[in-house]
N, CA and C atoms as a LAMMPS dump frame, in Angstrom:
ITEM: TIMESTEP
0
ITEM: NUMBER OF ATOMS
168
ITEM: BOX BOUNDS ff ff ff
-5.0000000000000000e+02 5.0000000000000000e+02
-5.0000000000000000e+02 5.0000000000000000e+02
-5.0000000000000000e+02 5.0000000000000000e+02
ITEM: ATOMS id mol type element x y z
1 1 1 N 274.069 -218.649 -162.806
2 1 2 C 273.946 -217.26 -163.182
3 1 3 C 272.87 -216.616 -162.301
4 2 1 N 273.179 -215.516 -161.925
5 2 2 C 272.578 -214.467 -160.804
6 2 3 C 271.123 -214.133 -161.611
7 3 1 N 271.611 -213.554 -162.552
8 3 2 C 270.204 -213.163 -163.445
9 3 3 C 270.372 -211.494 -163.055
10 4 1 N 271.64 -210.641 -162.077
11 4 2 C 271.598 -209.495 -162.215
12 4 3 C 273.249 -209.023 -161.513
13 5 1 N 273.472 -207.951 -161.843
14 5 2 C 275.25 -207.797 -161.441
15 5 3 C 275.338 -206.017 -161.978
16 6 1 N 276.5 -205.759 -161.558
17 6 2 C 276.623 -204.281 -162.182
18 6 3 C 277.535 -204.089 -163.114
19 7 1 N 277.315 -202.958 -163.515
20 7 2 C 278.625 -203.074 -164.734
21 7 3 C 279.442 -201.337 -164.058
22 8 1 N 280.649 -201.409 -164.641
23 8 2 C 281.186 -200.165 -164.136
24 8 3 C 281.908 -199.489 -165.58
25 9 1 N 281.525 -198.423 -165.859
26 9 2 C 281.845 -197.874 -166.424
27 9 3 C 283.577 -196.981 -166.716
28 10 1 N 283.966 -196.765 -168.214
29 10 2 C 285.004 -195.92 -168.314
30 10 3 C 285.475 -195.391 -167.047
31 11 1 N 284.363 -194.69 -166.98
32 11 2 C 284.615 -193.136 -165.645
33 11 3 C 284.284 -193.91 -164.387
34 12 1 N 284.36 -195.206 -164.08
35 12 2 C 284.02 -195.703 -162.476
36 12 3 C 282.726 -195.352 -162.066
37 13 1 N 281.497 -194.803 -162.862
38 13 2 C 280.404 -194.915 -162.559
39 13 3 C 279.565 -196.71 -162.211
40 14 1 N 279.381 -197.1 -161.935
41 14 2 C 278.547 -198.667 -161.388
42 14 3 C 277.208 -198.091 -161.706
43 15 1 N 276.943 -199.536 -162.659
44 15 2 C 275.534 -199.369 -163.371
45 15 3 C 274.394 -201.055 -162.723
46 16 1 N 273.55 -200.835 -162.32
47 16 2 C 272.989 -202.223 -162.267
48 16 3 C 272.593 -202.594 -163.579
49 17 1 N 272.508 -204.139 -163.73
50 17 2 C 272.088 -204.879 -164.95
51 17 3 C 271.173 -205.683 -164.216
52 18 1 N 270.079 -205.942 -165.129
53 18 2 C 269.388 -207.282 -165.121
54 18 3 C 269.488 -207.989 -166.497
55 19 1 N 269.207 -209.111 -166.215
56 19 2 C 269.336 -210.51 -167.483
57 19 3 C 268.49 -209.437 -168.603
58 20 1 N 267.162 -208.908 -168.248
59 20 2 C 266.422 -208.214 -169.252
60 20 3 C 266.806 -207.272 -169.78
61 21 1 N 268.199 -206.512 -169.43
62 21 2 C 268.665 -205.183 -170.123
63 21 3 C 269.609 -205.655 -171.352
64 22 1 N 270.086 -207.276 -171.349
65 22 2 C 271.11 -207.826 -171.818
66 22 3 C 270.532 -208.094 -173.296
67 23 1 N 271.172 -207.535 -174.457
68 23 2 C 270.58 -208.14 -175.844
69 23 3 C 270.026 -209.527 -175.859
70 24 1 N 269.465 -209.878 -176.714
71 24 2 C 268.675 -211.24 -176.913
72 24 3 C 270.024 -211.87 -177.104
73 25 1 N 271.115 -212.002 -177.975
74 25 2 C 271.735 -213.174 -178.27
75 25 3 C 272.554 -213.138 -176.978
76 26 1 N 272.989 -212.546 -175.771
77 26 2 C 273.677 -212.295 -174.552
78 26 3 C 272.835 -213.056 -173.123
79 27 1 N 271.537 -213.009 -173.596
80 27 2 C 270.621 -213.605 -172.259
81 27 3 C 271.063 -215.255 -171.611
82 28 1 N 271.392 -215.91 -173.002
83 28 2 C 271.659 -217.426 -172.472
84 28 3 C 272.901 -217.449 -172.282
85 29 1 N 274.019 -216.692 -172.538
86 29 2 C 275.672 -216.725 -172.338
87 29 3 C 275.693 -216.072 -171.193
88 30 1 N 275.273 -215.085 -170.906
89 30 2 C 275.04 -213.662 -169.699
90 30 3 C 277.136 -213.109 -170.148
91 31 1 N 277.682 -212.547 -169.156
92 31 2 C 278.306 -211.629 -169.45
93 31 3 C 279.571 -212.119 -167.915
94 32 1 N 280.558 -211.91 -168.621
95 32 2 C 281.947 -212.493 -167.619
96 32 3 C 282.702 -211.292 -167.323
97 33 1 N 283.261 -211.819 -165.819
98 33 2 C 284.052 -210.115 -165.047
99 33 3 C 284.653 -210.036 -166.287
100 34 1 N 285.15 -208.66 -166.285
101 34 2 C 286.285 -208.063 -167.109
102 34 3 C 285.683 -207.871 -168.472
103 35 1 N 284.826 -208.638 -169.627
104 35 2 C 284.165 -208.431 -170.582
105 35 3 C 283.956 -206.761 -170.837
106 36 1 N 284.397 -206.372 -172.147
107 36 2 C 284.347 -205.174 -172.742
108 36 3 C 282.49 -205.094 -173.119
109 37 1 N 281.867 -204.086 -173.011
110 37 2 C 280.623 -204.086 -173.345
111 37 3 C 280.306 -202.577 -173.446
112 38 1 N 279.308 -202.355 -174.433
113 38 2 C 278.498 -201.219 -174.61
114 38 3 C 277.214 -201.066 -174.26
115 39 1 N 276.908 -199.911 -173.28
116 39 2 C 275.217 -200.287 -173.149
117 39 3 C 274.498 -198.294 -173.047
118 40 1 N 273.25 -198.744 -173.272
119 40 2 C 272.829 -197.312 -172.614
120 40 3 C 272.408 -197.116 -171.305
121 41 1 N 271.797 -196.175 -170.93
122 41 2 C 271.875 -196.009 -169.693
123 41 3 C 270.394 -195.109 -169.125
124 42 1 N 269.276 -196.2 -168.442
125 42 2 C 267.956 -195.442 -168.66
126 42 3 C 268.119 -195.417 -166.866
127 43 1 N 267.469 -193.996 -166.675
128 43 2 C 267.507 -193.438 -165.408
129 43 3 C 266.457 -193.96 -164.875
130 44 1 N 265.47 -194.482 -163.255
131 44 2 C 264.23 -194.628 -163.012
132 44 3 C 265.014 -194.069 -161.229
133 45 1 N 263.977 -194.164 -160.615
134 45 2 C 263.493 -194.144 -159.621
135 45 3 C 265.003 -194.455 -158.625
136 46 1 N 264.642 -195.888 -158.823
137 46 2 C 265.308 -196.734 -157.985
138 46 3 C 266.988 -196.631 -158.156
139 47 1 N 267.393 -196.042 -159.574
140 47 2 C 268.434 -195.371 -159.553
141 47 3 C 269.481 -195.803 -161.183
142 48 1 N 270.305 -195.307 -161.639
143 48 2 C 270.604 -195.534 -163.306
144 48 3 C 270.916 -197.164 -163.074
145 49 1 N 270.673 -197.623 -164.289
146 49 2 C 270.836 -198.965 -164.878
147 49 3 C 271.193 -199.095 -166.476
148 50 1 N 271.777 -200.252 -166.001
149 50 2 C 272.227 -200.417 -168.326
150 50 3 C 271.29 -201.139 -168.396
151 51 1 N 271.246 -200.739 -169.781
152 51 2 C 270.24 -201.315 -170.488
153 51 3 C 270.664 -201.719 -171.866
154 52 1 N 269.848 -202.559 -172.902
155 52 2 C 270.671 -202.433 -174.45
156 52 3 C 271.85 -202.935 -174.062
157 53 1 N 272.078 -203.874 -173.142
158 53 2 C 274.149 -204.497 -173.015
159 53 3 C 274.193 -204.944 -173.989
160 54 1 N 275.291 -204.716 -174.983
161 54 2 C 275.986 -205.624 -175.901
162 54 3 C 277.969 -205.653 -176.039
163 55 1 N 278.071 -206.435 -176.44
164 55 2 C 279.622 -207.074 -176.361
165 55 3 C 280.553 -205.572 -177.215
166 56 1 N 281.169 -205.145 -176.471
167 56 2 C 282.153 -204.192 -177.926
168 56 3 C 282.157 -203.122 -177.034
């Protein structure tokens, strides 16, 4: 496991993830292509990222 990957959204927006945006029970499984997921989405600097990932 990478420990970071992107996720792409409904609308084809691409979000970066790190292992740390991923809920606690998601950190030791991490997250497989295609997997349905919900996350929010905190803006910085370096550019939007999910955050809060969870399964659903």
């Amino acid at each position: 496991m990478k420990g970071f990957g992107f996720i792409t959204s409904d609308d084809g927006d691409d979000y970066f993830v790190h292992v740390s945006g991923l809920r606690e029970h998601l950190k030791d499984r991490g997250l497989r292509v295609g997997q349905q997921v919900s996350f929010d989405v905190d803006f910085d600097i370096k550019g939007d990222r999910a955050v809060n990932v969870r399964i659903g």
